[in-house]
N, C-alpha and C positions, 0 to 999 in steps of 0.2 A: 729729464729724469736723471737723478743721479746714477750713476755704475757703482756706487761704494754697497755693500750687502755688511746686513746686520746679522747676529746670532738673536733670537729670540729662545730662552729658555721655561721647559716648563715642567714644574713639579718635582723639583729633586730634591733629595734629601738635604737639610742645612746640615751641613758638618764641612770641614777644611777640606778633605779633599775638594768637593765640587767647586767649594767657593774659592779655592785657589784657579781653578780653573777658568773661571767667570772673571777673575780680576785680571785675570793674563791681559796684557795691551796687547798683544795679537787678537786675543778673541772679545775680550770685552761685551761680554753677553747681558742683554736684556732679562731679566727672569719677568716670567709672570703664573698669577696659580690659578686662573682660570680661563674660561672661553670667550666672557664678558670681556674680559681684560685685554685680553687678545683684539677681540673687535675694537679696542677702542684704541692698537697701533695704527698707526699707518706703515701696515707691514705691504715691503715693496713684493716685486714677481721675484728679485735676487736672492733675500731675505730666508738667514737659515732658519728651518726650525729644528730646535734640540729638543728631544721627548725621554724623559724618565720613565720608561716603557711600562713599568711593573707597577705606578702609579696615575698612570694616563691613561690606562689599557679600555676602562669605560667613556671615556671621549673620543674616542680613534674615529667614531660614525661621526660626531656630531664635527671634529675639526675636519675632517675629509670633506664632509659636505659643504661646510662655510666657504673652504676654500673653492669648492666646485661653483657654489654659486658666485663668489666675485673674480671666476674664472680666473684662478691664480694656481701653479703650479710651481709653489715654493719647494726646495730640495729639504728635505727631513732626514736629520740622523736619530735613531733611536738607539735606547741604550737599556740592556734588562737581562733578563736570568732566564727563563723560560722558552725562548722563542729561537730561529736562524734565520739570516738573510732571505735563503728560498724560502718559506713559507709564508713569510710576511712581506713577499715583492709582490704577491696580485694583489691584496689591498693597497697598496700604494703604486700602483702599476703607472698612473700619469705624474708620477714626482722623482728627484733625482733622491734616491733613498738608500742607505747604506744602515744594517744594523749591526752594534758593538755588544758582545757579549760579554756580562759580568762576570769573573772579577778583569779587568782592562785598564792599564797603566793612563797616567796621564800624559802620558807623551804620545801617545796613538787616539787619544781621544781628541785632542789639540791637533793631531796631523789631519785625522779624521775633517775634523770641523773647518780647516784650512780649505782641505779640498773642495767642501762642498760649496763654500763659499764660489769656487773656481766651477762649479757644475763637476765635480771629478768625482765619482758616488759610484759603488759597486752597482746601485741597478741606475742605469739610465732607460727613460722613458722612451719609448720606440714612439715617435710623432708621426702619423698619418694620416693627418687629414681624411682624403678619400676614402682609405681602408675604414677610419671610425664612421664615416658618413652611411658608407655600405653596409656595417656592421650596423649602426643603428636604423637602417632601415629594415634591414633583414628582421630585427629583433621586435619592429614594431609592425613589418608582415604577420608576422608568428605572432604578436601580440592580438591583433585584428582577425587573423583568426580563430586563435581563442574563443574570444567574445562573440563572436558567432556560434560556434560551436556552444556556449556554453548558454546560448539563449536557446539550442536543442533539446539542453537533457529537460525529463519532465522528471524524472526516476530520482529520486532524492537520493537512492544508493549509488547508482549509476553517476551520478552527479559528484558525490562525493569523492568516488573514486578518481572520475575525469579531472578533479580543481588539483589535485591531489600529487597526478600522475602527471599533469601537464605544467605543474610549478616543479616538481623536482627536473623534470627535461629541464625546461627553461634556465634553472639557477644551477643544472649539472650534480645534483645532489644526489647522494645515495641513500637517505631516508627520508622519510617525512611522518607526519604529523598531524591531524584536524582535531579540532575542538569546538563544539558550537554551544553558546550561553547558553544557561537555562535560566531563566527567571533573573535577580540581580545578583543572587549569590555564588548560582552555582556555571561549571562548566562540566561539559560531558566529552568527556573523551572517544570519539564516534569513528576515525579511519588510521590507520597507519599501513605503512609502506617501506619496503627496507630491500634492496637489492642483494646484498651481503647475504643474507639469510634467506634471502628467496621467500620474504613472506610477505603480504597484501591480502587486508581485513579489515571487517569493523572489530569494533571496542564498543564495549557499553563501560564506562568508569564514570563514575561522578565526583568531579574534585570542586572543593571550594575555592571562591577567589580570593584569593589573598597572595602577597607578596613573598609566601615563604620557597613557590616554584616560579618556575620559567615562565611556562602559559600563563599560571597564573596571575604574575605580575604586570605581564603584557595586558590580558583581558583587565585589567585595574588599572593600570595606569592610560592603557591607549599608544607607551612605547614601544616600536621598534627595536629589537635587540638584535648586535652583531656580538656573537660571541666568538672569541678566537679559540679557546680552548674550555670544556665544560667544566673539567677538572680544575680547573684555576680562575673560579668569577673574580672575579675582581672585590677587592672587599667591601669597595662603595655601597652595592649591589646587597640588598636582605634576604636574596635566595641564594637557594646552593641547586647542584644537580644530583639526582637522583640516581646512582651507578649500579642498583640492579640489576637491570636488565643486559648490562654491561659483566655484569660481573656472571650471572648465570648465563650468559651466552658466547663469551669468551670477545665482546665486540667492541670496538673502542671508538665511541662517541666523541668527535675532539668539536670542530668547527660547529655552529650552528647559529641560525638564525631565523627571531622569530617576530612576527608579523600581526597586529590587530587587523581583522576583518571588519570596514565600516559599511555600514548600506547607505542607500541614499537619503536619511535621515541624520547622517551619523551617528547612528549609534553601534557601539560594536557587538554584532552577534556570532562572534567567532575569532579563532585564533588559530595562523598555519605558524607551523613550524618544520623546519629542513633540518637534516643532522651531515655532516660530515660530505661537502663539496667535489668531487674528484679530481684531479687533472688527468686523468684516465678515464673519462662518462663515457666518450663514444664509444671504446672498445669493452667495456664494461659487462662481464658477462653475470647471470643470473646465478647465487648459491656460491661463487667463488670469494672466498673470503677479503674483506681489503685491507690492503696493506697500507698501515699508515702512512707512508712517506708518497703515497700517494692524495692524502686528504690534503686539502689547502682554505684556506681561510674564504669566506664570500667578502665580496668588495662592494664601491660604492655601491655601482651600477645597479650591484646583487636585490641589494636593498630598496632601491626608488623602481626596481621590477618587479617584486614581491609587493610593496605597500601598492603599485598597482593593479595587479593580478588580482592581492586578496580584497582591493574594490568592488571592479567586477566580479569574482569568485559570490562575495558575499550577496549583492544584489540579484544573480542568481540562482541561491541558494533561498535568500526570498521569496522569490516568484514558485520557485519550486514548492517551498514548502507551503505557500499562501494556492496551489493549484494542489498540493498533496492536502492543505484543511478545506478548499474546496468539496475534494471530493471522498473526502471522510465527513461532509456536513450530507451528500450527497447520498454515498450510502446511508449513513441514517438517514435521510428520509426516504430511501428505499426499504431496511429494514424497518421503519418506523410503519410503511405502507404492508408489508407483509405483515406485521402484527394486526393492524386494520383486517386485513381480508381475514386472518387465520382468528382473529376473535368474534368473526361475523359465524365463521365452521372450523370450530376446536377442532370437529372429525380427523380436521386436513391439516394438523400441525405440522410444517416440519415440509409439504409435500412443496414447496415453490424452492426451496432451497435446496432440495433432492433433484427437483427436474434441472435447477439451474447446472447439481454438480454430473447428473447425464450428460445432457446436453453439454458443456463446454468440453467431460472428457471425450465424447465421440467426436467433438469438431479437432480436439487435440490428437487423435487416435487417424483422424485424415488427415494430418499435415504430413504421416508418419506414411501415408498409403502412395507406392511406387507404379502401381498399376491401375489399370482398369479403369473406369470412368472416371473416378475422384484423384487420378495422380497428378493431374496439375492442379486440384482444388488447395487452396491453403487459406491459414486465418493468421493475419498476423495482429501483435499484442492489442490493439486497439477493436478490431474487428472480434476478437474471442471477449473482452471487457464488453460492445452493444451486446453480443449476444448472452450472455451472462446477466444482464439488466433486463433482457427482454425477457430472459426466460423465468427469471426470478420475478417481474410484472406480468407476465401472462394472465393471472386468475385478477386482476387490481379490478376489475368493471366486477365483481362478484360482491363489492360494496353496495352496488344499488341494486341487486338482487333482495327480494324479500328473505327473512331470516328465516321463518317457517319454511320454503321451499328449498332455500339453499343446504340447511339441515335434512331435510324430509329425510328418514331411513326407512319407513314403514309407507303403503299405499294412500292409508289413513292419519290424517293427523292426530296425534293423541289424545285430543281431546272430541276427536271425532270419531274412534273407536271407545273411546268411555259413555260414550252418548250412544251408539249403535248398544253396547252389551246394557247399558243402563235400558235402552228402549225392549232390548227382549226382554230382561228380566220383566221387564212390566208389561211384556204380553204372556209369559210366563204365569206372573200372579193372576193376570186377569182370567186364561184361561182356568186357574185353579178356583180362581173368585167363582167365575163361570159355572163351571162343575157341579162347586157344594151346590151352588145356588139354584143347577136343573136338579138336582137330586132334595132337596130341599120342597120344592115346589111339586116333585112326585110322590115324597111321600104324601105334601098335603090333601091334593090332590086323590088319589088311588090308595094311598093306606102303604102303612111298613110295609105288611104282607105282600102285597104285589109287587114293592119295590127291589122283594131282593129277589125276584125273577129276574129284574133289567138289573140289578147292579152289576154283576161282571161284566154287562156289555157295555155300562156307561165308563164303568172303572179302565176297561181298557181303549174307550176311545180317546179317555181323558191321557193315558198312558202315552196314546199314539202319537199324544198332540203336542204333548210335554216334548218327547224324543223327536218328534221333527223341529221342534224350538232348535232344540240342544244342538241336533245333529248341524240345524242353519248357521248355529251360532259360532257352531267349532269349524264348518266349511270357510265361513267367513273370516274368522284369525288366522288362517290356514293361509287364505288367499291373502290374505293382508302383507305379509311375509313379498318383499321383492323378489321372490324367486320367478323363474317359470312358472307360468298359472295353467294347470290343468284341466283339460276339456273338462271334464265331468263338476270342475267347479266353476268353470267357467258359464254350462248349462247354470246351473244352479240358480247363478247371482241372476242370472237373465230372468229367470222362473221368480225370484223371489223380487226383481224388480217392476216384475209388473201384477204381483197380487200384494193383498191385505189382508190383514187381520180383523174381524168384525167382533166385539164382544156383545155380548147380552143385550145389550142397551140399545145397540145399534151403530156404535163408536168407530170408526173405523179407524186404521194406526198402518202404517205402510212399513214393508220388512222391511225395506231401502229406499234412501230418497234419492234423488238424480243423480244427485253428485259423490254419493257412496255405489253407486253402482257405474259410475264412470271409473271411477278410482280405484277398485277394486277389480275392473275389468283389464287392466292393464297387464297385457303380454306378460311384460318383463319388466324388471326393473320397478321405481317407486313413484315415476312420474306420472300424471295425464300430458298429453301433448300440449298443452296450456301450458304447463308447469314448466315441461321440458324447454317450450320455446322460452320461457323466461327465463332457465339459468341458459339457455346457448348464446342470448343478447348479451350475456356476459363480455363477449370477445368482443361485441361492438363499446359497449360503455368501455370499456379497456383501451379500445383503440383512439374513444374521443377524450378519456382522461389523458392518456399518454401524448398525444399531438397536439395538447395545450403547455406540455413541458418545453421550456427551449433547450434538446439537449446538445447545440454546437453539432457541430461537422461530420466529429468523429462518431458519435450515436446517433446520426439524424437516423437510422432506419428502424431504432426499437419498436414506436409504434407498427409499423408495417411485418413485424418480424413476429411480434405478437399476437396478433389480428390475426394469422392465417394459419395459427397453430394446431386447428382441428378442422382446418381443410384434409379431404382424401383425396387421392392420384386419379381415382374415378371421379369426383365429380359427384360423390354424395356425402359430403362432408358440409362444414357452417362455417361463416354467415352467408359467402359467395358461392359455394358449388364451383369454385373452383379448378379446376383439373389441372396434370400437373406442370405444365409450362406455367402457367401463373401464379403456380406456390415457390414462394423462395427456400432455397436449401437449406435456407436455416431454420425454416417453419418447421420443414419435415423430419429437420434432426429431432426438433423438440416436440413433435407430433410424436414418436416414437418414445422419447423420456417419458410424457407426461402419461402414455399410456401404460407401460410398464411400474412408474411408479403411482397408480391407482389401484393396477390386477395386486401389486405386492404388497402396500402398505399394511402395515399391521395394527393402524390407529382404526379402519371404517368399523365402527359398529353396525353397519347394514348388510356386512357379508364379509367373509374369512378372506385371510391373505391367499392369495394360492402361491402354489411352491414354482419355482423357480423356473421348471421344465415345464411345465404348465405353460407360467405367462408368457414364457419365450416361442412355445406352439403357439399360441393364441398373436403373437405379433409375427408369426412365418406364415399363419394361416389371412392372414390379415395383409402382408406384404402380399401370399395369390391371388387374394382377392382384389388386386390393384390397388387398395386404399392405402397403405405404406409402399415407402420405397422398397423396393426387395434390395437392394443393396447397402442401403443404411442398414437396414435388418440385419443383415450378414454380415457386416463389421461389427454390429453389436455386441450379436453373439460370437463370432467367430472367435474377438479379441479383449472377451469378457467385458467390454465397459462398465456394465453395471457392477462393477467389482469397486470400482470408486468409491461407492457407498459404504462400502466395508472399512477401506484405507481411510474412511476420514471419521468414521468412528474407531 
């Protein structure tokens, strides 16, 4: 190999100055005007390169790299208006590099290019083997664990912030940037980050893609940009920077560089971006303003770390948001299932997303509890999301419930109290039929005259007969009513179930037939024990819908959490009788929701909301009676939970 070193020149102005320079027999420089060109020297490792800085400033990445890759470490003298030595010695940190500042005689530009020829260059390269081998290992530890880390986040926010927060470490940068495609046109401007100002946030902006910004041209083109200074793109370049935000904050954006995000499709669905690099990152404090003569330019390295990161970054980012439409396809068919149940019982609108928002704020109200039995209890984020699913599927097996029964508000079904008052009026008529018809047949009989001896008596038996109809009729709507049922109507229906009506003819007509005198004999409430065991089978259809869902690891227990939600502490609670070691504590949280939001709702048409103090007696009276926990109860109310319902309306 020869020792003789050539000047290769690039991009300078034609005018006598330079070209006097070039013809000097000492320097006798090569020119060439672009990168192709260059490739196609056989430029040696000795081999200067001279760079017209102010016109080269948009290749500085792309000849850094060439050289990187046919491992050559040519000395480069630059020469420009804008820049100094220190700040453009980290990007050229492995070459022997000296830069001249414009305006600079030809006699120092000649002594200049002399030198480098001889390796004599104001910055020479500090060569260390080991130290680079250690350095790049350390750098590709920290890369490795990134990628681990980043196949943790599920949280598409959390994620955001971590790609974010772990590339400006990485590239030492004191601001950054994210942006993720939307569709082909557009990009959203979704995190930013900025040490200087002490701020870190999302962004909602929507910009289009096009070449007239930074991100933007990177999301279009798919290039990598090293920018040295914002304020001076280079004019190759169709974008400009944007110095707002520079300008109302008093901040100065110089170095920056930015990045396409490719997944493993390649397609790019995002774009990072770093502002202004530090040589002061590690002591770097938060809110302290920087001082530019600390900003420094990112270099190669900078660069093939960033288009690596925002690889992995992007991939995911991916997985993330392809696990965040997961389970927003997931909630809707969760809410899609509660529409199901609540259009089976309109009554109950509203009431599974009420018990879900109980129930998660008293499991959130224990994570808060330092004492007493629940102080080591906690729900962390995955365990409060089963129980929120569970508690929002609780009533789901109320689908194969009959619709008639699951409605029922009255003893009587409505068409079975139309048919009870249709049947007295027509023993009603008949008795009247009745009547004329003995009075009819006395006078034929015995004559007027003797008849109105007996008319007052017949008049008021008939009277009598009428008013015990009426009186049966009005006992009965009375008792229809799921209230408490009163002895004395309770006598009644019994009396009236087991006599008849005979008319004239001989016809006989029954006040009540089996099953209105079942129905109607009911304690409390609107059920027969028939009815009632069929809506309690509710919690078992519930529990074999839900354990045919596959819901993964983190909700395997919805069905069982569900299932046991109207078990009580004693042992007379459904389907299992259960007692309380084998109800889980998440059943009995939402044992407690669903009961409170039934006493309060304001939708049942079968009976009044009650007030407040009321339903909270009735669940303290309920806790002595062993069937609640007396300690969820007293967090309940102690620490208002039910107050949730208020804050989310």
């Amino acid at each position: 190999m020869s020792n003789t070193s050539d000047i290769y020149a690039y991009r300078f102005p034609e005018d006598d100055f330079y070209t006097s320079i070039f013809n000097d027999k000492s320097i006798n420089a090569k020119v060439f005007t672009d990168i192709k060109t260059l490739l196609d020297k056989s430029i040696k490792e000795n081999d200067v390169i001279f760079i017209y800085f102010t016109a080269f400033e948009d290749n500085i990445v792309d000849l850094l790299d060439i050289l990187k890759r046919k491992h050559k470490k040519n000395p480069i003298v630059a020469i420009g208006e804008r820049y100094s030595q220190e700040y453009l010695e980290g990007i050229f940190e492995h070459h022997y590099f000296t830069y001249l500042n414009i305006p600079c005689s030809r006699e120092k530009i000649i002594e200049t290019l002399l030198n480098a020829k001889n390796k004599d260059t104001f910055h020479k390269p500090d060569i260390d083997l080991e130290a680079e081998l250690n350095n790049a290992q350390k750098k590709l530890i920290v890369l490795n664990n990134v990628a681990i880390a980043l196949t943790t986040q599920k949280n598409i926010g959390h994620l955001l912030n971590f790609i974010l927060t772990k590339t400006r470490h990485l590239l030492k940068a004191d601001a950054g940037s994210l942006y993720l495609k939307e569709g082909e046109k557009n990009l959203r401007f979704v995190f930013t980050q900025n040490i200087s100002t002490n701020w870190s946030g999302e962004k909602d902006i929507l910009l289009e893609i096009n070449d007239k910004s930074i991100s933007g041209f990177t999301a279009k083109t798919g290039h990598t940009l090293n920018i040295l200074d914002v304020y001076f793109v280079p004019p190759t370049f169709p974008f400009s920077f944007n110095q707002d935000f520079d300008k109302s904050t008093g901040y100065r954006t110089k170095s920056m560089i930015t990045a396409p995000m490719y997944n493993k499709n390649g397609e790019i669905v995002g774009v990072i971006q770093l502002m202004n690099k530090r040589r002061d990152y590690e002591g770097c404090k938060k809110g302290i303003k920087l001082k530019e003569e600390n900003i420094i330019p990112f270099n190669n390295e900078d660069v093939d770390l960033l288009n690596n990161f925002a690889s992995q970054a992007a991939v995911a980012l991916e997985n993330a948001k392809l696990l965040y439409d997961l389970r927003r396809t997931f909630e809707g068919f969760v809410k899609a299932s509660i529409v199901a149940i609540e259009s089976k019982d309109p009554c109950t609108h509203g009431h599974s997303e009420r018990v879900a928002e109980l129930t998660v704020a008293l499991a959130k109200k224990i994570n808060d509890i330092r004492e007493g039995t629940f102080a080591k209890l906690r729900f962390n984020e995955k365990e409060l999301l089963q129980l929120r699913y569970a508690s929002l599927l609780h009533d789901f097996g109320k689908v194969s419930v009959s619709d008639e029964v699951l409605t029922k508000s009255k003893k009587l079904y409505p068409y079975e109290l139309e048919n009870l008052i249709a049947r007295y009026k027509f023993i009603k008529k008949s008795i009247e039929t009745d009547y004329y018809k003995n009075c009819y047949d006395y006078i034929s009989k015995n004559g007027y005259d003797k008849f109105l001896s007996v008319k007052q008596e017949m008049e008021n038996n008939f009277n009598k007969q009428i008013n015990e109809i009426e009186n049966a009729i009005n006992t009965l709507v009375k008792s229809n009513e799921p209230t408490v049922l009163e002895e004395d109507s309770s006598n009644k229906i019994s009396e009236l179930a087991k006599s008849e009506y005979t008319d004239g003819d001989g016809n006989k007509t029954a006040y009540l037939t089996e099953r209105e005198s079942k129905a109607l004999s009911v304690k409390r409430g609107s059920l027969t024990e028939q009815e009632r065991l069929e809506i309690e089978s509710h919690v078992k259809y519930s529990y074999d819908y839900l354990s045919k869902i596959p819901w993964g690891k983190d909700l395997a227990r919805v069905p069982e959490i569900a299932y046991a939600h109207h078990e009580k502490l004693n042992g007379k609670g459904y389907p299992k009788h259960s007692v309380e070691k084998d109800i889980p504590i998440e059943s009995q949280m939402m044992g407690i929701a669903d009961i409170f939001d039934a006493l309060t709702a304001q939708d049942r048409p079968y009976k009044p909301a009650l007030p407040l103090k009321k339903a909270l007696d009735i669940l303290s009276k309920e806790a002595e009676n062993n069937a609640l926990n007396k300690e969820l109860v007293d967090i309940f109310e102690k620490y208002e939970v039910y107050k949730c319902l208020e804050e989310k309306n």
